[in-house]
N, C-alpha and C positions, 0 to 999 in steps of 0.2 A: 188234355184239351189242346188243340190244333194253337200256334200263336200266330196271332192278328199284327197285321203290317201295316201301319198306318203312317199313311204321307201327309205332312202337314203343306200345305199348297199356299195357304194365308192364313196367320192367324193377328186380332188386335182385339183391342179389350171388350168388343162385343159383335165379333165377326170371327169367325176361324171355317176354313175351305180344309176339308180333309178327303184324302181319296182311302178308304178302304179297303182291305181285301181281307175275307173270314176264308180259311180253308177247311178243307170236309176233317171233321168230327168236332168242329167247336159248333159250340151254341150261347146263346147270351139268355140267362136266367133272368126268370121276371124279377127287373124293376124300377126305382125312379131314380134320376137323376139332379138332384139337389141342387140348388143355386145360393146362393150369400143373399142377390137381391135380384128383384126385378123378376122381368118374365123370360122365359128357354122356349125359343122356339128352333126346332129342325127340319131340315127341307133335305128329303133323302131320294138322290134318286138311283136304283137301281141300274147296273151298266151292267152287270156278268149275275146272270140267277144262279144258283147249282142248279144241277139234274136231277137231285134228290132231295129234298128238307131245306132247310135254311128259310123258313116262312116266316114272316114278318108279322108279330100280332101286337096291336095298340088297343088299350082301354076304350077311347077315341081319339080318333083321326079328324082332323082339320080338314085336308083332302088326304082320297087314296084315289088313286090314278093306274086302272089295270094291274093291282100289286107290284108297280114298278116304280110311283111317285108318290113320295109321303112328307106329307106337312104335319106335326102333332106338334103336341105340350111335354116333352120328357119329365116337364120340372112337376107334373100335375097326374098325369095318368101313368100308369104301371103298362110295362110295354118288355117286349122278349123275342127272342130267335130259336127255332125250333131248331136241333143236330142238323146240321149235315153231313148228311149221310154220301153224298157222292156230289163231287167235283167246289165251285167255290162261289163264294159271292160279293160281289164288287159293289162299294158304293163310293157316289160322289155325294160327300153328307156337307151342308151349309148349315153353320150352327152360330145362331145369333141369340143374344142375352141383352134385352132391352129396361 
């Protein structure tokens, strides 16, 4: 699997700004993302798609915005990235835990 370069831009105990970048052949396997307490929400929005794979699939979605802006529940729904298969994918991911 391809390694994930993640920039931390901000992070505090219930705010963290991360820039992403998945390169082609990783994929992130369905699942959920556990919390201690409270609620996880993520506000993702897509910057760079691949040309090939890397699809974003959520149990439900809060909003989905053109498969480019995603608001979910990580802490609640099962959610995954399909392979990519050619070129990468960018996010600028907001992840708050209220």
């Amino acid at each position: 699997m391809a390694n994930v370069v993640n920039k931390a831009i901000f992070s505090s105990r219930i705010l963290s700004i991360n820039l992403v970048t998945y390169h082609t052949n990783h994929r992130v396997m369905i699942h959920i993302d556990p919390v201690q307490q409270g609620r996880y929400y993520k506000l993702n929005f897509v910057l760079v798609q691949p040309k090939v794979g890397g699809v974003f699939s959520c149990a439900k979605y809060i909003v989905n915005l053109w498969g480019r802006v995603y608001l979910f529940r990580p802490d609640k729904y099962e959610h995954s990235v399909t392979k990519i298969e050619s070129g990468k994918r960018v996010l600028l991911s907001f992840a708050l835990n209220i």
